[in-house]
C-alpha positions in Angstrom: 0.0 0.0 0.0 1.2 3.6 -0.6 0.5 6.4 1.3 0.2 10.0 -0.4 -0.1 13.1 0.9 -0.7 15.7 -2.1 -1.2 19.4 -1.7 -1.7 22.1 -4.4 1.5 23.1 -6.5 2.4 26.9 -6.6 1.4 27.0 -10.2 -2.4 25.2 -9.5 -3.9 28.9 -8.6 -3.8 30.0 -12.1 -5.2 26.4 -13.1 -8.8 26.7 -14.6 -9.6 22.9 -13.4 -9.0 24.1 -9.7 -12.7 25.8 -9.5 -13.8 22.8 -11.0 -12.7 20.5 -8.9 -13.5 22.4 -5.8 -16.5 23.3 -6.2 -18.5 19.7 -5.7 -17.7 16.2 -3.9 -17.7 15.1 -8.0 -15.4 17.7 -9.4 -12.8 16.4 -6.6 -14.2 12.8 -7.3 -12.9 13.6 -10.6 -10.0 15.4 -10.1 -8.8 12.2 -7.8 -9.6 9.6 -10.5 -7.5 11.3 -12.8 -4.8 11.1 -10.7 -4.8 7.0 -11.0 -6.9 6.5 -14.1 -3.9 5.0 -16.2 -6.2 3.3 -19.0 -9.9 3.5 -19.8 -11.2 0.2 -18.2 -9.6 1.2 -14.9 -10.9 0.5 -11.8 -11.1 2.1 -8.8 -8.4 0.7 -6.4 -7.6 3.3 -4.0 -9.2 5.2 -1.2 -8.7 9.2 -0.7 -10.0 11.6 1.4 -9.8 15.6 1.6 -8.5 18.0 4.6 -7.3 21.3 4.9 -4.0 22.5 6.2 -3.7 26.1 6.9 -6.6 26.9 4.3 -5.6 24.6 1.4 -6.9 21.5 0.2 -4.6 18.3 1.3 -5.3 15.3 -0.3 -4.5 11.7 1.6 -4.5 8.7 -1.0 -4.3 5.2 -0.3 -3.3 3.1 -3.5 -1.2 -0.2 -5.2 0.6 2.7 -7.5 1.6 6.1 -7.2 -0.4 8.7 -8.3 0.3 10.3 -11.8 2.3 13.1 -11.4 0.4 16.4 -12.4 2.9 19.2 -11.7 0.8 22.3 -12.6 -1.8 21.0 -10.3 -0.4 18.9 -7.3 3.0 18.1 -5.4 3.0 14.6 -3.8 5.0 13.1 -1.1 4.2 9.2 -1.5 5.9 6.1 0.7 5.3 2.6 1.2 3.2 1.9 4.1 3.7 -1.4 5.9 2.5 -1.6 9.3 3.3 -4.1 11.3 0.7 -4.7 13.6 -0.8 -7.4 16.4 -3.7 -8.6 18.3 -4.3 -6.3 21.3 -2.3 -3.3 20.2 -3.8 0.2 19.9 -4.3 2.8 17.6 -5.1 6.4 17.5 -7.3 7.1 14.2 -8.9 9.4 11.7 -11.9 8.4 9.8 -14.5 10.2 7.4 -17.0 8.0 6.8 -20.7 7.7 5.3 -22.5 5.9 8.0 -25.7 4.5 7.2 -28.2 1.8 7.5 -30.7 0.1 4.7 -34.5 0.4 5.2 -36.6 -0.5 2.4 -33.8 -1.7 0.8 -32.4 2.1 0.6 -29.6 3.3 2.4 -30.7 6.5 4.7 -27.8 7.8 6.7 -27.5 7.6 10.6 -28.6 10.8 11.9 -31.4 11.6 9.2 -33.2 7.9 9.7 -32.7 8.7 14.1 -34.6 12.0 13.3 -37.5 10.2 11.1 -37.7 7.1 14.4 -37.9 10.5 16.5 -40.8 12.3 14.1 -42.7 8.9 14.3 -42.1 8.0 18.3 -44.5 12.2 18.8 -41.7 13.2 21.1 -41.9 17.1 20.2 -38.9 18.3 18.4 -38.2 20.8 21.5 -37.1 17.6 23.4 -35.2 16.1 20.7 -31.4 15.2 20.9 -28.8 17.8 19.0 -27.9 17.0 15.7 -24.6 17.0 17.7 -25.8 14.2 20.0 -27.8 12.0 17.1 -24.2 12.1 14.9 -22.2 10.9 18.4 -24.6 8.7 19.5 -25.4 6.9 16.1 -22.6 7.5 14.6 -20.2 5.3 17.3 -22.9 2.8 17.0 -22.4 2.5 13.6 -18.5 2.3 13.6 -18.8 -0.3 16.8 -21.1 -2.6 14.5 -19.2 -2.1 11.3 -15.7 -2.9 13.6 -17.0 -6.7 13.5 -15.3 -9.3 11.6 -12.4 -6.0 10.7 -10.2 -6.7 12.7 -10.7 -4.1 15.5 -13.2 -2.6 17.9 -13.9 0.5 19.7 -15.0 1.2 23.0 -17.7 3.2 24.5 -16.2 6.8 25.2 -13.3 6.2 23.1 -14.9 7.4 19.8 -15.4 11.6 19.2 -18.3 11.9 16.2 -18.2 15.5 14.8 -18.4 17.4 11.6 -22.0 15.8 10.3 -22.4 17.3 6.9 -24.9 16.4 3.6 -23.6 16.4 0.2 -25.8 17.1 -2.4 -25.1 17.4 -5.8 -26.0 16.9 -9.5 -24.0 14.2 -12.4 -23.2 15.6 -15.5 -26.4 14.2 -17.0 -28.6 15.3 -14.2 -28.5 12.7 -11.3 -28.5 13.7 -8.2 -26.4 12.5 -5.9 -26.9 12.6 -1.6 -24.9 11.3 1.2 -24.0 12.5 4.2 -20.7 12.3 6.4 -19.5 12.5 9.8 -15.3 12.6 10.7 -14.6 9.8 13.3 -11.5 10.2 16.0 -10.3 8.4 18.7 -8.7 4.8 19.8 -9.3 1.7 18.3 -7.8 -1.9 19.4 -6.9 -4.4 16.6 -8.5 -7.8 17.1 -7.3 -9.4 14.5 -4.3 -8.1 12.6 -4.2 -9.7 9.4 -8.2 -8.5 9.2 -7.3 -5.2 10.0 -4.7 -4.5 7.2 -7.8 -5.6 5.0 -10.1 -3.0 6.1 -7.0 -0.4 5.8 -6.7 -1.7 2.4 -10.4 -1.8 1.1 -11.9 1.1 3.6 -15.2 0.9 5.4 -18.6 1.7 4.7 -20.5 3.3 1.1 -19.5 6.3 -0.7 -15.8 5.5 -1.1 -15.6 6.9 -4.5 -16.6 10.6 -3.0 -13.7 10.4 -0.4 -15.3 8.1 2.6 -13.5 5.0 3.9 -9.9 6.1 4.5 -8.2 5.3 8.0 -5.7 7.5 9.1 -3.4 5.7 11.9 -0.9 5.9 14.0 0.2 4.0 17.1 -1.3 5.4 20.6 1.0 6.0 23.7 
């Protein structure tokens, strides 16, 4: 597995694909895919996900091959990453993810299907939970379910939820597109190692291809 972390090049400001790619989860989804999109019948095989350091987009990528190198638009810093890892030990992560849960064969996100069970239940909306509180409380759920059979778990209190946020959006040819996601930190202990480095590998949860699923670790004191 490589590692990348790729920030904007000193020439991308005058780029005209840097609105573009900014201005939607699929402009980025875009911008991303070219990065590994060698051939035409390509697929996806790496994970990615987008911060910002000191005001400017940072990329993380997680691939089988370097990204192409695009100097007018990005400068990556790539390395092998090959963590060695064992039952018991514990990690320190970083996690945006798209947690949801299938009704009606559907997939509604966390916090929007724990508001529709607290429309239906009468409970007046004056006594309802945060949005805040819904994203902690169903969000850790939803990482402590999905940590089964992945080679690690979380415990109750270990797990910070924040930063809920829907993406809405429109495909060239006029889908729309929704999810929502929520940034996961805190401490997780590998279970099973060999498990683990798959989940780090393939991600967790939907919406990978619009920058969910990507663990950021690093060993906890």
């Amino acid at each position: 597995m490589l590692l990348s972390r790729i920030h904007l090049s000193p020439e991308a400001s005058s780029s005209r694909e840097l609105g573009p790619m900014l201005s939607s989860p699929y402009g980025l989804h875009k911008a991303v895919w070219s990065l590994f999109a060698d051939h035409a019948d390509r697929r996806r095989d790496f994970l990615y996900r987008l911060d910002w350091d000191s005001g400017r987009p940072l990329l993380w990528t997680l691939s089988e091959r370097p990204p192409r190198p695009v100097p007018e638009l990005w400068s990556a810093q790539t390395r092998e990453l090959k963590p060695v890892l064992r039952a018991g030990e514990r990690l320190r992560f970083s996690l945006r993810a798209n947690p949801v849960v299938t009704r009606d064969r559907k997939r509604h996100d966390v916090v929007m299907e724990a508001k529709q069970s607290l429309r239906t239940s009468g409970l007046p909306k004056s006594a309802w939970p945060t949005e805040a509180q819904l994203a902690q409380e169903h969000g850790s759920a939803w990482l402590a379910r999905h940590a089964e059979g992945r080679g690690f778990e979380v415990a109750a209190g270990q797990v910070l939820v924040e930063g809920f946020e829907v993406h809405t959006f429109k495909k060239p040819r006029g889908r729309e597109i929704r999810f929502a996601t929520c940034d996961f930190h805190g401490v997780l202990t590998v279970t099973d190692a060999e498990a683990f480095l798959r989940t780090l590998h393939q991600g967790i949860g939907p919406a990978k291809g619009f920058g969910c699923g990507l663990f950021l670790i690093r060993r906890a004191s």
